[in-house]
N, C-alpha and C positions, 0 to 999 in steps of 0.2 A: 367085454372090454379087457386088453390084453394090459399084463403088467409093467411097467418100464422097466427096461434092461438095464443093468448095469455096467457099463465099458471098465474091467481095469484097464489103468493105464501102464504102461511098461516104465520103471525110472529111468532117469538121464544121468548119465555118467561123464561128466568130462574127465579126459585122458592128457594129459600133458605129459611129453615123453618128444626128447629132441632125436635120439638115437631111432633112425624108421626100424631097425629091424626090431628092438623092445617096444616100440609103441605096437606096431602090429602082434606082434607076440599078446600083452597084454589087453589089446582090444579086442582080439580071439577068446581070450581067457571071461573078459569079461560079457560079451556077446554071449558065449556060451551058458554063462550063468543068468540070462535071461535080461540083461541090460542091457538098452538103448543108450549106445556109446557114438560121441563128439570129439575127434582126436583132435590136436594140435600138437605144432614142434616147438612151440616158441609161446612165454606168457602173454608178450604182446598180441600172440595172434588170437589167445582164447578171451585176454579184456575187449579187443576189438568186436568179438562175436556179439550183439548187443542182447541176445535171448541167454548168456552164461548165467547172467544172476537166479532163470528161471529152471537152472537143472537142479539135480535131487542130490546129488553127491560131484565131486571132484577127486579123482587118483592124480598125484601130481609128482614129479621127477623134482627131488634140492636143486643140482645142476642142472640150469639151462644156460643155452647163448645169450639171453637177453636178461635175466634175471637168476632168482632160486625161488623153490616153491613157498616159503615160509615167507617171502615177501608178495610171491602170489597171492598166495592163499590171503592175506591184510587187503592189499587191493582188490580180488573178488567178496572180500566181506565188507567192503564199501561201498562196493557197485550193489551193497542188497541181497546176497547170497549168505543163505544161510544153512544148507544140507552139510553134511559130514565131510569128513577130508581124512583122506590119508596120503601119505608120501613115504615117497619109496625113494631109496640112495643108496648106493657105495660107498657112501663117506659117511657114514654112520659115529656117533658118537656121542655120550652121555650127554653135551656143550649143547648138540643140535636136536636131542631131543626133550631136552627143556623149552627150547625159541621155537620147538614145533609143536608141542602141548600149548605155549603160552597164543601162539598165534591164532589156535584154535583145533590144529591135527589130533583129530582121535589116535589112531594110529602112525607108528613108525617102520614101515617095512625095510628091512636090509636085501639090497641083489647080491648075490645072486637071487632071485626070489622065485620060488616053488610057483608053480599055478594053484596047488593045493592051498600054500598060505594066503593068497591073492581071493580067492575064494571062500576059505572063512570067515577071511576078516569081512568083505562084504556082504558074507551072509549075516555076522554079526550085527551090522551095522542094518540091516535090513529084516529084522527079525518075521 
Protein backbone atom coordinates (compact mmCIF):
# COMPACT_ATOMS: atom_id res chain seq x y z
CA UNK A 1 0.00 0.00 0.00
CA UNK A 2 1.43 3.19 -1.23
CA UNK A 3 1.62 6.43 0.85
CA UNK A 4 -0.45 9.62 -0.08
CA UNK A 5 1.31 12.17 -1.71
CA UNK A 6 1.35 15.45 -0.75
CA UNK A 7 0.59 18.29 -3.48
CA UNK A 8 2.20 21.79 -2.49
CA UNK A 9 0.21 24.21 -3.46
CA UNK A 10 1.83 27.22 -5.17
CA UNK A 11 0.29 30.90 -3.32
CA UNK A 12 -1.94 33.28 -5.18
CA UNK A 13 -0.80 36.67 -5.56
CA UNK A 14 -2.99 39.30 -6.66
CA UNK A 15 -1.25 42.15 -8.48
CA UNK A 16 -3.16 45.43 -8.97
CA UNK A 17 -1.06 47.78 -11.03
CA UNK A 18 -3.06 50.26 -13.68
CA UNK A 19 0.29 51.12 -15.54
CA UNK A 20 0.63 47.63 -18.00
CA UNK A 21 4.21 48.17 -18.37
CA UNK A 22 4.87 48.00 -14.14
CA UNK A 23 2.22 45.36 -13.77
CA UNK A 24 3.99 43.22 -16.21
CA UNK A 25 7.24 44.11 -14.92
CA UNK A 26 6.17 43.15 -11.40
CA UNK A 27 4.30 39.88 -12.28
CA UNK A 28 7.60 38.72 -13.91
CA UNK A 29 9.29 39.48 -10.81
CA UNK A 30 6.86 37.77 -8.80
CA UNK A 31 6.29 34.54 -11.24
CA UNK A 32 9.65 34.33 -10.95
CA UNK A 33 9.72 33.90 -7.32
CA UNK A 34 7.61 30.97 -7.42
CA UNK A 35 4.01 32.77 -7.29
CA UNK A 36 0.95 32.14 -8.97
CA UNK A 37 0.03 35.71 -9.86
CA UNK A 38 -3.74 37.25 -10.92
CA UNK A 39 -3.22 40.70 -12.42
CA UNK A 40 -5.62 43.43 -12.64
CA UNK A 41 -5.54 47.35 -13.90
CA UNK A 42 -8.35 48.53 -11.87
CA UNK A 43 -9.66 47.75 -8.01
CA UNK A 44 -13.00 47.16 -9.47
CA UNK A 45 -11.77 44.69 -11.63
CA UNK A 46 -9.95 42.55 -8.92
CA UNK A 47 -13.37 43.00 -6.18
CA UNK A 48 -15.27 41.75 -9.23
CA UNK A 49 -13.13 38.46 -9.57
CA UNK A 50 -15.27 36.49 -7.06
CA UNK A 51 -12.40 33.68 -6.04
CA UNK A 52 -9.92 37.36 -4.74
CA UNK A 53 -11.06 36.65 -1.24
CA UNK A 54 -9.53 33.07 -1.79
CA UNK A 55 -5.83 34.23 -2.79
CA UNK A 56 -2.78 34.00 -0.31
CA UNK A 57 -1.46 37.59 -0.48
CA UNK A 58 -2.38 41.04 -2.55
CA UNK A 59 0.76 43.46 -4.07
CA UNK A 60 -1.48 46.56 -4.72
CA UNK A 61 -0.54 50.15 -6.52
CA UNK A 62 -2.11 53.58 -3.88
CA UNK A 63 -2.92 55.11 -7.33
CA UNK A 64 -5.45 53.61 -9.26
CA UNK A 65 -8.17 55.03 -11.90
CA UNK A 66 -10.88 53.70 -9.92
CA UNK A 67 -9.83 53.85 -6.42
CA UNK A 68 -6.23 53.60 -4.04
CA UNK A 69 -5.13 50.71 -2.59
CA UNK A 70 -5.58 51.35 1.02
CA UNK A 71 -9.27 51.68 0.31
CA UNK A 72 -8.87 48.30 -1.71
CA UNK A 73 -7.21 46.68 0.51
CA UNK A 74 -10.80 47.61 3.41
CA UNK A 75 -12.91 46.33 0.59
CA UNK A 76 -10.97 43.03 -0.16
CA UNK A 77 -10.93 42.55 3.75
CA UNK A 78 -14.63 42.58 3.67
CA UNK A 79 -15.23 40.36 0.82
CA UNK A 80 -13.14 37.81 3.46
CA UNK A 81 -9.69 38.03 2.55
CA UNK A 82 -7.30 37.84 4.86
CA UNK A 83 -3.51 37.09 3.43
CA UNK A 84 -0.78 39.84 3.71
CA UNK A 85 -0.80 43.09 1.56
CA UNK A 86 1.60 45.21 0.47
CA UNK A 87 1.56 48.43 -1.58
CA UNK A 88 3.71 49.94 -3.55
CA UNK A 89 3.68 54.06 -4.72
CA UNK A 90 5.41 57.01 -5.79
CA UNK A 91 3.69 59.11 -3.60
CA UNK A 92 5.10 57.91 -0.71
CA UNK A 93 4.73 59.56 2.62
CA UNK A 94 4.76 59.21 6.44
CA UNK A 95 0.57 60.46 6.24
CA UNK A 96 0.13 57.29 3.84
CA UNK A 97 1.84 55.01 5.56
CA UNK A 98 0.04 55.15 8.77
CA UNK A 99 -3.66 54.66 6.59
CA UNK A 100 -1.68 51.74 5.05
CA UNK A 101 -0.37 50.03 8.35
CA UNK A 102 -3.96 50.93 9.81
CA UNK A 103 -5.85 49.37 6.93
CA UNK A 104 -3.97 46.40 7.37
CA UNK A 105 -0.55 46.78 4.73
CA UNK A 106 2.42 44.99 6.08
CA UNK A 107 4.53 46.57 3.97
CA UNK A 108 5.12 50.02 2.27
CA UNK A 109 7.18 49.73 -0.99
CA UNK A 110 8.32 53.17 -2.73
CA UNK A 111 8.97 53.04 -6.95
CA UNK A 112 11.09 53.33 -8.28
CA UNK A 113 11.14 49.74 -6.73
CA UNK A 114 14.20 47.26 -7.15
CA UNK A 115 12.86 43.61 -8.13
CA UNK A 116 15.45 42.64 -5.34
CA UNK A 117 13.19 44.67 -2.64
CA UNK A 118 9.91 43.15 -4.32
CA UNK A 119 11.40 39.86 -3.57
CA UNK A 120 12.39 40.03 -0.07
CA UNK A 121 9.68 41.52 1.16
CA UNK A 122 7.67 38.57 -0.31
CA UNK A 123 9.92 36.27 0.89
CA UNK A 124 9.42 37.78 4.29
CA UNK A 125 6.04 37.57 4.18
CA UNK A 126 6.28 34.02 3.15
CA UNK A 127 8.82 32.46 5.27
Amino acid sequence: MSQPTTMLRKSIVLLVEDDPAVRRSLQLVLQGSGFLVRSYATGAALLADPSAADADAIVADYRLPDSDGVCLLQDLRKAGFDGPAVLVTGFGSPALAVSAKAAGYARVLEKPLADRVLRETMAGLFP
